[in-house]
C-alpha positions as semicolon CSV with decimal commas, in nm:
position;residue;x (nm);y (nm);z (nm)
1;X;-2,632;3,866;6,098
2;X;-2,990;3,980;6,071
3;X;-3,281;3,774;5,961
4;X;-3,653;3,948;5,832
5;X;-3,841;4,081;6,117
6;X;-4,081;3,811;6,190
7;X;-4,446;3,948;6,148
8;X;-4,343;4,286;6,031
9;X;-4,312;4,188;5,686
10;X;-3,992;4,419;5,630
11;X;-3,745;4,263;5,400
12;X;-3,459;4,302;5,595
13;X;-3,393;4,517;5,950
14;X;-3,092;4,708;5,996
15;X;-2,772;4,743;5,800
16;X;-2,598;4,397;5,838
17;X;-2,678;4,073;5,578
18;X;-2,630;3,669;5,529
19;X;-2,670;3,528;5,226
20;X;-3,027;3,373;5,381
21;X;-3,128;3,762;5,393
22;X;-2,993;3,819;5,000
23;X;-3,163;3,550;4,905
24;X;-3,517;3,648;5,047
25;X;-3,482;4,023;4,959
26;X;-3,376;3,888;4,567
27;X;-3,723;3,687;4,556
28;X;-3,954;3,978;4,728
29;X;-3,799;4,248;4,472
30;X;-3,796;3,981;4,189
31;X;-4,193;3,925;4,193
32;X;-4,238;4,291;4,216
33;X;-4,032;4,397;3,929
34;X;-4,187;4,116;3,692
35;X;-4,491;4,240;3,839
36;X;-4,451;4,587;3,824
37;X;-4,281;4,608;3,534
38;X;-4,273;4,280;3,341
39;X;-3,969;4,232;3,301
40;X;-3,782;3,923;3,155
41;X;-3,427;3,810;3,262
42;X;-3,220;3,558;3,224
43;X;-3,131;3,325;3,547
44;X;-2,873;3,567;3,739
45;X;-2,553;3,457;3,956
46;X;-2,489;3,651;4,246
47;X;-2,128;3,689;4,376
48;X;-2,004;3,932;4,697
49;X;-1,661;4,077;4,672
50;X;-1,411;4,227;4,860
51;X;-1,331;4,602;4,730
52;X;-0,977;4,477;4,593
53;X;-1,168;4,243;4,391
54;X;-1,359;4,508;4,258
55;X;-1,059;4,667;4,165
56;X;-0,930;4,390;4,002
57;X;-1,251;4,354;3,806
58;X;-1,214;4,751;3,695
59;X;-0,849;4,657;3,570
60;X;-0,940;4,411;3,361
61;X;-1,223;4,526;3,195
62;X;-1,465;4,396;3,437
63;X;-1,514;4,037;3,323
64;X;-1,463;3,735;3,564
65;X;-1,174;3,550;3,372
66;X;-0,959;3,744;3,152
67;X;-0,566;3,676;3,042
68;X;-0,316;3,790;3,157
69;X;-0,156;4,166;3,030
70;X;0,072;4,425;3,204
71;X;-0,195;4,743;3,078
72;X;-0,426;4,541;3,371
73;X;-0,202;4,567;3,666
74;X;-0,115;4,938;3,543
75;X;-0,487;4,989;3,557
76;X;-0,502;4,817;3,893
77;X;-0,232;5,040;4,055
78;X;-0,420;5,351;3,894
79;X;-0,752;5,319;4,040
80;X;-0,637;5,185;4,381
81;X;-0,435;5,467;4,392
82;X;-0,719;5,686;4,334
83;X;-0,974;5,505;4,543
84;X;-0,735;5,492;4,855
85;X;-0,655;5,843;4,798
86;X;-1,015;5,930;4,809
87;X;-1,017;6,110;4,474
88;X;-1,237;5,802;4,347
89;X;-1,539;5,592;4,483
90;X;-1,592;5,231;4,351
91;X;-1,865;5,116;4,222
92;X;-2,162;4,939;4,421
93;X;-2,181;4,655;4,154
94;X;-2,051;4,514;3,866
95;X;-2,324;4,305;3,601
96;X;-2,180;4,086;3,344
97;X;-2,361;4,018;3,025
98;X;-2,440;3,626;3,054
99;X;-2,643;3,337;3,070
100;X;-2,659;3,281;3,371
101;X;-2,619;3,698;3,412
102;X;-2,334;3,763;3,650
103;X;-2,382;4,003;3,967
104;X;-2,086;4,099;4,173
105;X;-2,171;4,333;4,520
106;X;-1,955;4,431;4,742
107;X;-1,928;4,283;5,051
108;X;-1,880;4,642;5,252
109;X;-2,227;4,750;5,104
110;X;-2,531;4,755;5,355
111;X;-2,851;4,558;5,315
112;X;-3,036;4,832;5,210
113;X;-2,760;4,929;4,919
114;X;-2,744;4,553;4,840
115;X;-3,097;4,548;4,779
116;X;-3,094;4,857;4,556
117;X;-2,809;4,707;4,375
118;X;-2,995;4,333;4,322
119;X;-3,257;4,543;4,176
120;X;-3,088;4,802;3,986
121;X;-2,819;4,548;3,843
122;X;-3,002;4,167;3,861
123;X;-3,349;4,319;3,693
124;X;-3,242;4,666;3,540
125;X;-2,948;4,575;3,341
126;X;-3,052;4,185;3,310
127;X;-3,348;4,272;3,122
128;X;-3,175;4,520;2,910
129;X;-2,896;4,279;2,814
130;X;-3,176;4,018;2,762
131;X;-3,394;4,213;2,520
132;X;-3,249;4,477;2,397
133;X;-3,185;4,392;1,968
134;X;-2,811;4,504;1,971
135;X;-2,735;4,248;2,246
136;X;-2,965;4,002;2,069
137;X;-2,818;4,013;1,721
138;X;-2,420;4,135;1,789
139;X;-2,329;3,901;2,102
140;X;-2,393;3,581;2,248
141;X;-2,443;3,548;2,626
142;X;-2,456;3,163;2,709
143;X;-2,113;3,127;2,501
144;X;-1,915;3,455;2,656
145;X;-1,769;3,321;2,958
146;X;-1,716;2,961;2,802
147;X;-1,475;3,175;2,550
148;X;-1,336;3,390;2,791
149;X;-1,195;3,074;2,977
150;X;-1,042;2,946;2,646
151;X;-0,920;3,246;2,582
152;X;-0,715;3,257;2,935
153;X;-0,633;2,932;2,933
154;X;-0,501;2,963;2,557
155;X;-0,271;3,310;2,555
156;X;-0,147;3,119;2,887
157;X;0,012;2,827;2,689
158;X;0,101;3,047;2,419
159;X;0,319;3,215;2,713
160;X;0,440;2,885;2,807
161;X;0,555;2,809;2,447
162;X;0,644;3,136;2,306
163;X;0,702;3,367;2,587
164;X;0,569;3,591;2,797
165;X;0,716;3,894;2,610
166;X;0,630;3,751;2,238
167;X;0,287;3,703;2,288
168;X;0,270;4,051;2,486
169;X;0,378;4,230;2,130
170;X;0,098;4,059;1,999
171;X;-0,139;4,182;2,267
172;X;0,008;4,518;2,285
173;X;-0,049;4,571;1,900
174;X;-0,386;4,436;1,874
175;X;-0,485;4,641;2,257
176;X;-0,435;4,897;2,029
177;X;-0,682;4,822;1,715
178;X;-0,961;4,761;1,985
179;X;-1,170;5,030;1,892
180;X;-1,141;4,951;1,504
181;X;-1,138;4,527;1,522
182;X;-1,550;4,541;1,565
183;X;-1,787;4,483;1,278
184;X;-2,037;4,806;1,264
185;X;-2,238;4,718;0,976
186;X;-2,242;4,345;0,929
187;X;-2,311;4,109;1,189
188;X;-2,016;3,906;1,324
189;X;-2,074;3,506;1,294
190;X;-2,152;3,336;1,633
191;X;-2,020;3,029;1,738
192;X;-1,999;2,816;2,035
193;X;-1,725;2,788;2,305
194;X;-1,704;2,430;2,277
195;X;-1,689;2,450;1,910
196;X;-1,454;2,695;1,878
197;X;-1,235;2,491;2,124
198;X;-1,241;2,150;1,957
199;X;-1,190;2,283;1,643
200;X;-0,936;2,506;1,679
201;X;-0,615;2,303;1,545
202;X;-0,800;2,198;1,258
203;X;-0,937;2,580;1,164
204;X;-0,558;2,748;1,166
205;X;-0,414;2,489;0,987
206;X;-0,636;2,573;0,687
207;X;-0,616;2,925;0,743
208;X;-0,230;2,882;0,688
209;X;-0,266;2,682;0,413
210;X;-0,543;2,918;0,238
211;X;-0,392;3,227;0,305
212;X;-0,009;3,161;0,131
213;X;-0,168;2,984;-0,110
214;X;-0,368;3,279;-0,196
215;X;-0,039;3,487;-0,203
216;X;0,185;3,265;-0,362
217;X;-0,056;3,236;-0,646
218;X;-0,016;3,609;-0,740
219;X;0,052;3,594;-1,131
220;X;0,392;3,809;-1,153
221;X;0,350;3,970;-1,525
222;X;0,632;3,907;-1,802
223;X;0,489;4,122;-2,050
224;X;0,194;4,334;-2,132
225;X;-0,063;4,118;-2,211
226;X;0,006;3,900;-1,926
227;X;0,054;4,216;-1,754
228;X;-0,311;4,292;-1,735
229;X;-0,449;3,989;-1,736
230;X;-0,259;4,026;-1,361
231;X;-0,447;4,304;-1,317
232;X;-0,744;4,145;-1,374
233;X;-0,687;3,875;-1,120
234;X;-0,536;4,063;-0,863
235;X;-0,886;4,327;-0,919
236;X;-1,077;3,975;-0,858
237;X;-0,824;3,871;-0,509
238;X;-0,906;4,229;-0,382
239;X;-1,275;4,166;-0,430
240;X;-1,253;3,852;-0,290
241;X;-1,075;4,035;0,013
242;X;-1,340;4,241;0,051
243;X;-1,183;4,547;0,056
244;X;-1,260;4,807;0,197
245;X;-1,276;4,665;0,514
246;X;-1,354;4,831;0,853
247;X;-1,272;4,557;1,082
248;X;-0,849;4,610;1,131
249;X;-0,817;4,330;1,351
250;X;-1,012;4,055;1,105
251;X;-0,806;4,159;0,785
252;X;-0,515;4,133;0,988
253;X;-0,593;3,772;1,120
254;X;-0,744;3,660;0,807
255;X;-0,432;3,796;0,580
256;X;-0,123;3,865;0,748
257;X;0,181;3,675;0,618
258;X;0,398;3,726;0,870
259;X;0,130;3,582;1,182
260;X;0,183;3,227;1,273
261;X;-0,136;3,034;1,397
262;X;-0,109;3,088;1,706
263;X;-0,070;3,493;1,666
264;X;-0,417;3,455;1,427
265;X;-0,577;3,313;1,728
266;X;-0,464;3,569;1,993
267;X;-0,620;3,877;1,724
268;X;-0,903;3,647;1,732
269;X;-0,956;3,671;2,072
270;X;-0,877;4,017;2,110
271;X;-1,120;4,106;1,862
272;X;-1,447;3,874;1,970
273;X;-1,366;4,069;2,304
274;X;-1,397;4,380;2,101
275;X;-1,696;4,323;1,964
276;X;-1,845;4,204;2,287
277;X;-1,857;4,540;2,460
278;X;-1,932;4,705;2,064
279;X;-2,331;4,715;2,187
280;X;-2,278;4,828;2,569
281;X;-2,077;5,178;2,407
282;X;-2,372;5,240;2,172
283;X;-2,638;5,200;2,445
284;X;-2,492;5,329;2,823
285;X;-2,794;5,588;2,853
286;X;-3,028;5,345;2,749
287;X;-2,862;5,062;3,016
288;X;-2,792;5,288;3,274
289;X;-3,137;5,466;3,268
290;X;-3,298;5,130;3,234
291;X;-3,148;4,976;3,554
292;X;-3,206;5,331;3,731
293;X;-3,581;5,418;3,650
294;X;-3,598;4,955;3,742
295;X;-3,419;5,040;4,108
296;X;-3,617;5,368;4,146
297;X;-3,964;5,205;4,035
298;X;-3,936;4,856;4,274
299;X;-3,758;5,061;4,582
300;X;-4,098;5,289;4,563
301;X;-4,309;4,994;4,522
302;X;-4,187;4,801;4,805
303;X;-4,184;5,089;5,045
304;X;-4,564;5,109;4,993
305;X;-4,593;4,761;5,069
306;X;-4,442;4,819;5,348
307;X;-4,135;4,583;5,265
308;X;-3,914;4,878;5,360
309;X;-3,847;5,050;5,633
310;X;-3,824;5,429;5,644
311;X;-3,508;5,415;5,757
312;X;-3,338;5,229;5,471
313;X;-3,576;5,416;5,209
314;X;-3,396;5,720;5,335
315;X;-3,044;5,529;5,274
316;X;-3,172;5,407;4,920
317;X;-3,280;5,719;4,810
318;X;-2,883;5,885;4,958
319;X;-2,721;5,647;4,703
320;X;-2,961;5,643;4,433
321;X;-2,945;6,060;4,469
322;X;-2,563;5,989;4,435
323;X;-2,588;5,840;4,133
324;X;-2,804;6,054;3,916
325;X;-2,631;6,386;4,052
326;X;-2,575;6,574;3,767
327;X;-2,322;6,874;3,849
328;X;-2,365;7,185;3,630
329;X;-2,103;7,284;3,348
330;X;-1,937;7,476;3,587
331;X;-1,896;7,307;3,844
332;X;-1,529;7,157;3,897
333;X;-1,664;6,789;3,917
334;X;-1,878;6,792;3,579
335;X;-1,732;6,571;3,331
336;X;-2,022;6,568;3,056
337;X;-2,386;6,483;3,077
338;X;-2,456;6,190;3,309
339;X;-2,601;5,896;3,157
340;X;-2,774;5,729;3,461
341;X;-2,980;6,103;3,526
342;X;-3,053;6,154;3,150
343;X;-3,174;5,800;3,099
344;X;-3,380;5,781;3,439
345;X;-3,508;6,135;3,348
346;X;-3,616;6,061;2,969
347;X;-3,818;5,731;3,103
348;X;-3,970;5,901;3,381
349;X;-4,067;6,156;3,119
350;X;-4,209;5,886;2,861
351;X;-4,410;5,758;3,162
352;X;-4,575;6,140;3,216
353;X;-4,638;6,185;2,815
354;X;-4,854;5,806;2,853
355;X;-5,033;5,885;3,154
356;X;-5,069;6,285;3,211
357;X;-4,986;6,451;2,873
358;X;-5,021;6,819;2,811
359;X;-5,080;7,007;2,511
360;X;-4,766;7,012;2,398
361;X;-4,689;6,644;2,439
362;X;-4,975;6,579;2,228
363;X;-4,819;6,750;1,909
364;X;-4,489;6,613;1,945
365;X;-4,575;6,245;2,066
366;X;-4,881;6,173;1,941
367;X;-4,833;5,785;1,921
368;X;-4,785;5,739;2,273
369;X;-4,939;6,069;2,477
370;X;-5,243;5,989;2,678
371;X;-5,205;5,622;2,580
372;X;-5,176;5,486;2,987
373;X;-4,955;5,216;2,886
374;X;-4,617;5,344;2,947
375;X;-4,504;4,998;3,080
376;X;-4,519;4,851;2,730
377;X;-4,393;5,168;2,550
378;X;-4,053;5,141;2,760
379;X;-4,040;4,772;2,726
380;X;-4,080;4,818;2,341
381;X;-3,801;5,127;2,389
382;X;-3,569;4,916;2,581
383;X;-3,522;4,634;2,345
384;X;-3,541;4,819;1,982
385;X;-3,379;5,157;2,035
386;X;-2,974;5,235;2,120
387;X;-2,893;5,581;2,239
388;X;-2,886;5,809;1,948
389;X;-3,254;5,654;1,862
390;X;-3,415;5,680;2,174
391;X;-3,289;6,039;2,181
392;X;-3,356;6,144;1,860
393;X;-3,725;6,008;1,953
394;X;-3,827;6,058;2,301
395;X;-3,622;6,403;2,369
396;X;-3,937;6,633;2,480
397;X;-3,922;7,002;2,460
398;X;-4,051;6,965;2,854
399;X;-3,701;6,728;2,931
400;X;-3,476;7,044;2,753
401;X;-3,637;7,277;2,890
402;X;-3,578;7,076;3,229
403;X;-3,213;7,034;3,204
404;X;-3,193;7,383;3,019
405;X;-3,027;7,243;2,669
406;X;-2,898;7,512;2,409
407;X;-2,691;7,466;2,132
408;X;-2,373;7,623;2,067
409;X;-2,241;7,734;1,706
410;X;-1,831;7,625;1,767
411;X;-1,683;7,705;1,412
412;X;-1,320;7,676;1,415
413;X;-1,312;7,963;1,196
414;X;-1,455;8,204;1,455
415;X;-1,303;8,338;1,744
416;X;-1,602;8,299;1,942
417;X;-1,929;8,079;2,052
418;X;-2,268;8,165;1,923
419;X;-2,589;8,026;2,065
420;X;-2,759;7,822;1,776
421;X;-3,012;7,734;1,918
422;X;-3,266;7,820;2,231
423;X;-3,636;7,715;2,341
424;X;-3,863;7,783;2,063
425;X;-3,970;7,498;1,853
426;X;-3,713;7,509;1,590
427;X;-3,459;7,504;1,899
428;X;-3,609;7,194;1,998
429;X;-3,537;6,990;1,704
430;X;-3,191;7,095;1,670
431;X;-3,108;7,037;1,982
432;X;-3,253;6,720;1,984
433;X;-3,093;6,626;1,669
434;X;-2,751;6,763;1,815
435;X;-2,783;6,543;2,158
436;X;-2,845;6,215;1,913
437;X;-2,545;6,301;1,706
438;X;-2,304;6,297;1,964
439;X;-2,434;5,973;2,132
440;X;-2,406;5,786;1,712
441;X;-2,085;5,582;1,769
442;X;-2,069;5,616;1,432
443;X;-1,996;6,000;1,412
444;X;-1,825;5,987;1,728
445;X;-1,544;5,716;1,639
446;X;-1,320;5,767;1,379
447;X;-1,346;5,605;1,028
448;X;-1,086;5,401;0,980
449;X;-1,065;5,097;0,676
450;X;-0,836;4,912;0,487
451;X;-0,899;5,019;0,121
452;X;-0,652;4,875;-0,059
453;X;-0,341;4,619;-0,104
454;X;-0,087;4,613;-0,325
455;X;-0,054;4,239;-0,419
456;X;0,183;4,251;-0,739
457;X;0,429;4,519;-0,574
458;X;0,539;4,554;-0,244
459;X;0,222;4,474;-0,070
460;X;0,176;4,787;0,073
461;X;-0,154;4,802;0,253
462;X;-0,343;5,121;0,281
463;X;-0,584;5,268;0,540
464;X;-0,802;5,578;0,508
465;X;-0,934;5,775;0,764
466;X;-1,253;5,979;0,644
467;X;-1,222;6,330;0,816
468;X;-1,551;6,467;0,948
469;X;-1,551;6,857;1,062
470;X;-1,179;6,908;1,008
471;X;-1,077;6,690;1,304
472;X;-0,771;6,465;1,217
473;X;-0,618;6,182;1,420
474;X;-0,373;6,295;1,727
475;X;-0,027;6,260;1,552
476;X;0,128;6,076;1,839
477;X;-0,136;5,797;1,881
478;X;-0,161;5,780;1,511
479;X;0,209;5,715;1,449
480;X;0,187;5,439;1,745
481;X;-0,113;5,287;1,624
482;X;0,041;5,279;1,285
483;X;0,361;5,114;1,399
484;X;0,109;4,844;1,544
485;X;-0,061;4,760;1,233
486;X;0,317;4,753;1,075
487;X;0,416;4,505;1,315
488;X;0,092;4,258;1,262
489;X;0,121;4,329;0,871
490;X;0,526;4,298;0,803
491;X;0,504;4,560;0,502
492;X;0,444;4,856;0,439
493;X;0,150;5,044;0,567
494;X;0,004;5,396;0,477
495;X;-0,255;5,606;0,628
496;X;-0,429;5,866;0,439
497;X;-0,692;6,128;0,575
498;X;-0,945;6,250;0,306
499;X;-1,184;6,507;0,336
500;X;-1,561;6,317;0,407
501;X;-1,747;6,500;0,201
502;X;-1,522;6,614;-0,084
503;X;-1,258;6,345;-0,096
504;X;-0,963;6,584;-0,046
505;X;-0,681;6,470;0,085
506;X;-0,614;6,622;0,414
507;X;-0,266;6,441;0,515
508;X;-0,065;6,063;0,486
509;X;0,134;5,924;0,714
510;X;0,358;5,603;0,629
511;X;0,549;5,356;0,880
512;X;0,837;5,401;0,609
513;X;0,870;5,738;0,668
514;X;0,835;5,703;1,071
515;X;1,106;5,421;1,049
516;X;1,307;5,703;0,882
517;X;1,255;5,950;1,133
C-alpha cells in the first residue's frame, strides 16, 4: 500500500496502489487533460477487477449486466483458454459508454499502468463517447444500463415462464440478425428505461392487437374488379410497412404473426443492443486513437511536471509501445492495420500540419496548416468525423509515405496482383480514398433488406442482398441465417442476390427449398 511521496510531488511511488492513491492520481491527470487538452466528460465510475472478471466481461460483450445465453459461456471458455494458454493477453481496461461512464481496471495492473489506463480510458474514450455526433444522435448513455437491467431481469422471467430452451430459440435466431437489426440511415427513437419499463404491458398488447388486425383485414379478391382494388390496398399496407426495410430485427418484431409478446420484446432487446455498439464499429480508429494520442499527451505532460517518476515513465511508455505495435504484413502476428497506431499516428500528424507545416502540407491542408491550434482542430475532428471521414480527410501524403501505403489492383479475373497505386500525387488520393472505403461500414457490411411481402398469397417475405464486386454471402451462414429469419417469420422466406449496379440476378436461396434438402 503506497501513499504519494510527501514533498516530492510524484503521483504515486512504486508499483503497488489503494484506492486513496487512484483517487489522487485520477484528480492530478484529470486537471491536466482538461487543461491540456480541454476535454469534456461525463462523471466516470471506476471499478477494479479480477482477470476472470475481465473475462467474463469479454464473453458477454463487455457490458456490466447482460442476460443470460449459452454463446457467452462458449466465449468465456474460448478466451480463458487462450489467455491461460498464453496465446492471448487481456486487456488493461474495459470503458463502458454511460452516464456515469463506466471504467473497469484490473486489479493485477501496476500504479503506473493504472494511471495510463485512467487516462487513456476515463478521459480518452469518455470524451469521445461524450462528443463525438454518432454517439450523440444514435445512442443514449444515461438510459443504457437502466435498459440493460430490464433487459436481464426480463429474458430471466421469460425463462421462468417459458423456458430456458424457448426463449434461447428466440435469442439464438435474433444473435444471428445482429449485424442487420440496426438502423443505418434513420435514427432509431430514444426512450427512457423507466418508460420503457412501466409501459411495457400496455405497448405489446396494442402491438398484438394492431398487427392481426392489420392482417386479418387483407381483402381476399372474388373477382376481378375486386381483384385489384386488393391490389390497390395491399400496394397501400406495403407502403405503410415501409418496405424496403433494412432493419431485419424491427420488421420482424413489428410484423411477425407467429411472435407472441413476449418474443416481440426479447427482438426488441436484442436489437436496441444492436444498435448500441452500431456507432463504436463505425468509429474504432477514431476511439482508439483518441484515447491513445489523450494517454500519450497527459503521461508526457505530467512527467515534465515532474508528477512522474522516470521509472514508471519507462513502464508507461513499455505498455503504451505495446499497444500501438504495428507488425509488418509479413510478419506471423499481423492481423490488419492497427487502429490504436493509425489513429495515434494521424492525430499526432494533424498536430505537426497546425504547428510545423511544410510545403507540402500547405497544398493539401490548407484550412488547418500553420494554423497553431491543433487542440481545437482535433476536438472539432473527434466529435464530427467517424472513420472513413477522418481518413478520407486528414490522410497526408507524409502519414503514407510513413507507414509505406500502396495500392494493390486484386481483379478476380487476373491471375495476379498489380500495384495501382505508389507515391506520386495521384497515388496519394487513391490510396487515401481506398483506406476510407474499407473503414465505410456501409461498403464493408453486406446489404441486406426486406423488399417485399406477399400479403394476398402465401405471405412469402423476400430479402435482397445487393452484391458489390462479385462477392456473395458464404452459403453455409446464409442458409443458417435464413433458417433464423424462417423461424421468427413462420412462412416462407426468400433471399435473392442482385447485381449492385446492374440489377442482375446473381443467385436465390429459399427456406422451402433448404427444408427440402
Amino acid at each position: 500500500m503506497t501513499k504519494p511521496a510527501p514533498g516530492s510531488g510524484l503521483m504515486f511511488s512504486g508499483s503497488d496502489w489503494n484506492f486513496r492513491t487512484l483517487s489522487h492520481a485520477y484528480d492530478v491527470i484529470e486537471a491536466v487533460a482538461k487543461e491540456e487538452l480541454q476535454l469534456d466528460v461525463y462523471p466516470v465510475q471506476l471499478e477494479v477487477i479480477s482477470s476472470e472478471q475481465m473475462l467474463d466481461a469479454y464473453s458477454s460483450i463487455g457490458m456490466p449486466l447482460m442476460y443470460r445465453h449459452w454463446s457467452f459461456g462458449k466465449h468465456f471458455l474460448h478466451h480463458e483458454l487462450l489467455y491461460r494458454k498464453g496465446g492471448r493477453g487481456l486487456a488493461y481496461e474495459l470503458v463502458i459508454n454511460s452516464n456515469p461512464c463506466i471504467v473497469y481496471l484490473m486489479e493485477e495492473n501496476t500504479m503506473a499502468l493504472q494511471a495510463l489506463v485512467t487516462a487513456h480510458a476515463a478521459f480518452g474514450h469518455n470524451h469521445f463517447f461524450k462528443n463525438n455526433y454518432l454517439f450523440q444522435q444514435w445512442t443514449d448513455a444515461g438510459a443504457i444500463l437502466g435498459y440493460l437491467d430490464f433487459a436481464k431481469s426480463y429474458i430471466a422471467r421469460c425463462e421462468e415462464r417459458h423456458g430456458v430452451a424457448a426463449v434461447e430459440a428466440v435469442l439464438d435466431a435474433a444473435h444471428a440478425l445482429m449485424d442487420q437489426g440496426v438502423f443505418r440511415y434513420r435514427r432509431p427513437p430514444k426512450l427512457s428505461s423507466d418508460r420503457q419499463r412501466d409501459g411495457l404491458r400496455e405497448r405489446l398488447d396494442y402491438e398484438e392487437r394492431s398487427y392481426n388486425d392489420l392482417w386479418r383485414t387483407v381483402p381476399r379478391p372474388t373477382d376481378g374488379g375486386k381483384a385489384d382494388e386488393a391490389e390497390d390496398m395491399i400496394a397501400e399496407r406495403k407502403r405503410a410497412l415501409n418496405l424496403p426495410e433494412e432493419n431485419l430485427l424491427y420488421f420482424l418484431e413489428k410484423n411477425s404473426l407467429i411472435l407472441e409478446p413476449w418474443q416481440r420484446e426479447i427482438l426488441r432487446i436484442v436489437r436496441v443492443i444492436a444498435q448500441y455498439f452500431y456507432p463504436q464499429r463505425q468509429t474504432q480508429v477514431m476511439n482508439e486513437g483518441c484515447a491513445t494520442f489523450v494517454h500519450y499527451t497527459v503521461m508526457n505532460a505530467l512527467f515534465d511536471q515532474g508528477r512522474i517518476s522516470e521509472g514508471a515513465m519507462l513502464e508507461i511508455l513499455r505498455n503504451h509501445a505495446n499497444v500501438v505495435f504495428q507488425p509488418a504484413f509479413d510478419d506471423p502476428r499481423f492481423s490488419g492495420i492497427n487502429p490504436y497506431a493509425l489513429g495515434l499516428d494521424m492525430m499526432q500528424d494533424i498536430k505537426r500540419i497546425a504547428t510545423e507545416p511544410t510545403a507540402e502540407d500547405r497544398d493539401w491542408f490548407p484550412e488547418i496548416a500553420g494554423k497553431g491550434d491543433w487542440r481545437g482542430i482535433l476536438l472539432d475532428a473527434w466529435a464530427n468525423h467517424r472513420d472513413e471521414s477522418f481518413i478520407r480527410q486528414h490522410l497526408s501524403p507524409a502519414l503514407i509515405r510513413k507507414w509505406r501505403l500502396f495500392l494493390l489492383s486484386d481483379a478476380a479475373s487476373d491471375s495476379f496482383y498489380s500495384v495501382a497505386s505508389i507515391h506520386n500525387e495521384r497515388g496519394y488520393e487513391q490510396i487515401r480514398a481506398a483506406m476510407a472505403q474499407k473503414y465505410d461500414i456501409g461498403a464493408s457490411h453486406a446489404d441486406i433488406q426486406i423488399v417485399d411481402v406477399d400479403l394476398l398469397g402465401q405471405r412469402h417475405l423476400r430479402l435482397q442482398h445487393k452484391v458489390n464486386d462479385g462477392i456473395a454471402l458464404e452459403t453455409a451462414s446464409c442458409d443458417a441465417t435464413l433458417r433464423h429469419v424462417q423461424a421468427l417469420w413462420g412462412y416462407e422466406v426468400s433471399l435473392q442476390g442482385v447485381d449492385a449496379q446492374t440489377g442482375a440476378t446473381l443467385y436465390e436461396r429459399s427456406s422451402r427449398q433448404l427444408a427440402e434438402q
